[in-house]
N, C-alpha and C positions, 0 to 999 in steps of 0.2 A: 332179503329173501334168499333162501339158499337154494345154492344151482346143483345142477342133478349132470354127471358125467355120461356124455354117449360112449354106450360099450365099446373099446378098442381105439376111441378116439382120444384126441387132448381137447375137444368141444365140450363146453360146459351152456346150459340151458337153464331157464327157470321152467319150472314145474305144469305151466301150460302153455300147452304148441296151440297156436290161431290158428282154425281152418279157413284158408284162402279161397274156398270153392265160392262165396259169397260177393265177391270183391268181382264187378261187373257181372251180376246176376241182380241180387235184394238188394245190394249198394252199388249205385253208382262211384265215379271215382273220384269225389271232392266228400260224399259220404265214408267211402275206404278211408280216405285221407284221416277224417276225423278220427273213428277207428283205430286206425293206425297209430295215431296220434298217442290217443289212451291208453293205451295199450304197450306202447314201447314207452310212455310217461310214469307209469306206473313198475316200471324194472324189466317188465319181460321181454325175449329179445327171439324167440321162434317161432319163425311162423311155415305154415304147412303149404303150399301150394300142386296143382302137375298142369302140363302143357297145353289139357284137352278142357281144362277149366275158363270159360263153360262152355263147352259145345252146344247144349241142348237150347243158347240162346241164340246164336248163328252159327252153326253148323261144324264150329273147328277149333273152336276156343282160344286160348290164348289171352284171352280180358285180364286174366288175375294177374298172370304171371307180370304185363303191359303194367298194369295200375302199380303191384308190389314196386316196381323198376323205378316207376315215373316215383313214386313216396320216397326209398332209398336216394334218390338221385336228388331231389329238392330238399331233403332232411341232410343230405352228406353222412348218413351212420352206416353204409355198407358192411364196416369192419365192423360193428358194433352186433348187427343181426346176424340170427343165424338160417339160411333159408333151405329149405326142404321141397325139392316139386319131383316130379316122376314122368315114366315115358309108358309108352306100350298101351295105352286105351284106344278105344275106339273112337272117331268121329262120324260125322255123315262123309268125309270124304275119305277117310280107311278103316279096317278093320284093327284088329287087336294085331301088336306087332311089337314086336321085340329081336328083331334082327338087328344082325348089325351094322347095315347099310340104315335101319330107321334110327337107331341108337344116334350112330355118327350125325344124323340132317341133323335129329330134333334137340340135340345138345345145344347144336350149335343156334339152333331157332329159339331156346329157353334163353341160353346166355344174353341172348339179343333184346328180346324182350325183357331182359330182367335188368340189360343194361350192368352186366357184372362182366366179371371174368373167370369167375369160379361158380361154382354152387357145393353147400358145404354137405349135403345128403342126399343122391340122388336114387330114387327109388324106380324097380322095374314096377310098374303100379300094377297093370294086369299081365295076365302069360296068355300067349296064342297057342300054346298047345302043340307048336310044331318045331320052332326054332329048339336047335339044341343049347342045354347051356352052354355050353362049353363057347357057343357063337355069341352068347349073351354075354360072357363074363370076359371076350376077350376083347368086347366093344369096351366095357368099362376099364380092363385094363389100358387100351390105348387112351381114353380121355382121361382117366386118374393121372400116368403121364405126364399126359400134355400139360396138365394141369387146370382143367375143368370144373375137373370135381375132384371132391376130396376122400369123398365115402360113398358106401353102396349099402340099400337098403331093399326090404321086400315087404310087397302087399299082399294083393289075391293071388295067391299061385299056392298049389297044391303041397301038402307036406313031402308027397313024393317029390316033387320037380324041387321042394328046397334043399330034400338033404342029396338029389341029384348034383343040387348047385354047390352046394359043401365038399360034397368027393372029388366033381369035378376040379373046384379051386385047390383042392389040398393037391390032387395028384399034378395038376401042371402049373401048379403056382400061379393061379390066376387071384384077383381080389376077392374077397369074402363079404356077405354081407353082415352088415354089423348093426342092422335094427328091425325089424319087424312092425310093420303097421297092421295091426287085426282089426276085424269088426268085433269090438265085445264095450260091452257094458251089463246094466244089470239084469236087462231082458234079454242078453245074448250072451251066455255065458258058456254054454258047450263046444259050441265050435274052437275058442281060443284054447280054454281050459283041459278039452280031452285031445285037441289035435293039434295043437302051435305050441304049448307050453313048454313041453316034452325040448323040444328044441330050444326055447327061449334057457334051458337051463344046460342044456348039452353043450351050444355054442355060446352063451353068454350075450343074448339079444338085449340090447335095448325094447322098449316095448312102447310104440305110441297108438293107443287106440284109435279108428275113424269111428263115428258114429255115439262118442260116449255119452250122449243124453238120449240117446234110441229115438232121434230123426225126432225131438222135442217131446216124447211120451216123460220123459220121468223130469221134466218142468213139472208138472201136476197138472199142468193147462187142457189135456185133455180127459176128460172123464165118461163123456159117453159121445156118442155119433152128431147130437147137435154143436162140439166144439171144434166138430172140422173146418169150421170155415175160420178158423182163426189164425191160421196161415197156408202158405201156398203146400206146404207139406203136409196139411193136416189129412188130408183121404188117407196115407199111409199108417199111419195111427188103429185103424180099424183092426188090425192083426195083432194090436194087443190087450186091444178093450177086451180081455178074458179073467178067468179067477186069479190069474199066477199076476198080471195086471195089476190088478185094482187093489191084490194082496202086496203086491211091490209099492205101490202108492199110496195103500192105509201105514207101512213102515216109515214112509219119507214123511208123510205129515206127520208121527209123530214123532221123530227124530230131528225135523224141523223141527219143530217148536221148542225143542228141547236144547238145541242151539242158538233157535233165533235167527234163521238161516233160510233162505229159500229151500224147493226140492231140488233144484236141479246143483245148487254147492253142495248137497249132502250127495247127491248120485256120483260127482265128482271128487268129494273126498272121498267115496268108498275105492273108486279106481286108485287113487291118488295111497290109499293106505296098503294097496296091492306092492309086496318088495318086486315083483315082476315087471310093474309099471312105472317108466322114466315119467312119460308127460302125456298126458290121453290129448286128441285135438277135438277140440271145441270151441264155434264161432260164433259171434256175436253181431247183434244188427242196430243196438242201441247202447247208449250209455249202462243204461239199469241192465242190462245183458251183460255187459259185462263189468261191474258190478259184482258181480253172480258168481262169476268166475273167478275175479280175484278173491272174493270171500272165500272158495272152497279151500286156497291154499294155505288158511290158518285156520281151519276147522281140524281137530286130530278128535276121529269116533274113538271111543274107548271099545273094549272088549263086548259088552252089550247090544251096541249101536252096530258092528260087524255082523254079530250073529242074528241077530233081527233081519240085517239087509240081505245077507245070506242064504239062510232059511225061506224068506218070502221069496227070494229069485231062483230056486232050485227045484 
C-alpha cells in the first residue's frame, strides 16, 4: 500500500485515518480491540482521535483516547502508529477552550491516557472565539519543545482565525499548522471547496476530512425516513433525503456496480482521488465495515466515474 506524506513533516501514513470517536461509544473496548486489530493487520497505521471523545456518554470523555493507549500498550506498536487527537471542545464540565493554561493540563491528560510520550498530530479541534492565537500557538510551541507533540493541526476554526494563525506564527516564529481537518464529503462540498481550500494550497495543508461518508448517508443504507432506525445516527440523515440526495446516491449505485464495490468505497475513493486529500477519517463498527474501507483504496474512478460524482453533488 502506498503511504501518503503529512505536509512539512517526515510522517508517512496510509491512505485511511480511523475515526477514534467510536472506541467507548458503539464499541466497547475488547470490541475497539478487535478493530484495532484489523485494521493495523491490514498495513494501516493512523488513526484519529481528541480528548472530549466521548463526552456525550459520561460527561467528559476521554474513553477513546483510554482504549487507543490500553491496545498500543498490549500490542507494543507505539512506534509503529501514528496517532492524531485534539484539544479545545466542549464537555459538560467546560466550554470550548483553547487557552493556554487548557492546552498545557490537557496535553498532559491526552499523553496519560494514551499512555505515550508524544503525540504525532495534535489538532486545536474547535476555537472559543476569544483566546488569541498568538496564546494558542505559543502553548504548542512550549509542548512541541518539550517534546509532546510533534506537529499542529486545525479543525473548526474560522478561515479568518487560520490565516490569523499563519501571520501570527510567521511574525514570531511560532509553529505552523501543517494539516487541516474539514467537514467535506460529497454532500458537503462548499464549505471546504470555497473556504478552506484556498489555504490548503497557499500553505500546503495536508487535508484529513471528518465526516467523509455524511454521518453514514452515502452507504446507501438510507433512502427514505423508514431507515432511520438502522443506526443510533440515523434521524440525522433526514437533511439529505432531498433531490441533490437521492441524485448523489442513483450515481453511487451505479458506479457501484460498475466496480463491484460498495457505496460507501466509491464515496471514499472519490475523496481519495481528490490531489488536495492525504487521508479522509472514517470509522468502522464491524469487520464488513471495514472491509469497505479497505476496498476504497484500490478503487482508482476514471474520468467518467468523477464527473458523474461531481455533477450529482454540486
Amino acid at each position: 500500500m502506498e503511504k501518503r506524506t503529512i505536509s512539512h513533516t517526515d510522517i508517512t501514513v496510509a491512505p485511511i485515518n480511523f475515526g477514534g470517536n467510536v472506541f467507548g461509544w458503539t464499541l466497547d473496548e475488547k470490541q475497539s480491540f478487535h478493530i484495532l486489530d484489523r485494521f493495523a493487520d491490514a498495513g494501516f497505521n493512523f488513526i484519529d482521535t481528541a480528548d472530549t471523545y466521548s463526552w456525550w456518554v459520561n460527561g467528559k470523555g476521554g474513553q477513546s483516547e483510554e482504549i487507543i493507549g490500553k491496545w498500543m500498550k498490549s500490542r507494543s506498536n507505539r512506534n509503529d502508529m501514528v496517532i492524531a487527537t485534539k484539544v479545545g471542545s466542549e464537555t459538560r464540565e467546560h466550554d470550548f477552550d483553547i487557552s493556554k493554561k487548557h492546552i498545557l493540563k490537557s496535553v498532559d491528560d491526552s499523553l496519560k491516557r494514551l499512555g505515550t510520550d508524544y503525540i504525532d498530530l495534535y489538532y486545536t479541534h474547535f476555537d472559543d472565539g476569544k483566546t488569541p492565537v498568538e496564546e494558542t500557538l505559543e502553548a504548542y510551541d512550549e509542548i512541541i519543545k518539550a517534546g509532546k507533540v510533534r506537529y499542529i493541526g486545525v479543525s473548526n476554526v474560522s478561515p479568518e482565525r487560520i490565516r490569523q494563525s499563519f501571520e501570527a506564527a510567521e511574525k514570531n516564529h511560532l509553529p505552523k499548522y501543517v494539516a487541516l481537518q474539514p467537514h467535506y464529503n460529497l454532500m458537503e462540498r462548499e464549505g471546504f471547496e470555497k473556504n478552506y481550500h484556498p489555504f490548503v494550497e497557499e500553505y500546503g495543508l495536508s487535508v484529513f476530512p471528518y465526516f467523509s461518508l455524511a454521518g453514514g448517508f452515502l452507504t446507501g443504507k438510507y433512502r427514505d425516513e423508514s431507515d432511520f432506525d438502522k443506526s443510533a445516527r440515523g434521524g440525522g440523515m433526514k437533511k439529505y433525503l432531498d433531490d441533490k440526495g437521492m441524485t448523489v446516491l442513483k450515481a453511487l449505485d451505479e458506479i457501484s456496480e460498475k466496480h463491484q464495490a460498495g457505496q460507501a468505497s466509491i464515496a471514499l475513493a472519490w475523496l481519495l482521488a481528490n490531489p488536495a486529500v492525504t487521508a479522509p477519517i472514517v470509522s468502522a463498527t464491524s469487520d464488513s465495515q471495514l472491509q469497505t474501507l479497505f476496498k476504497a483504496v484500490d478503487i482508482k474512478l476514471d474520468e467518467q466515474d468523477l464527473k458523474m460524482l461531481n455533477d450529482s453533488s454540486t
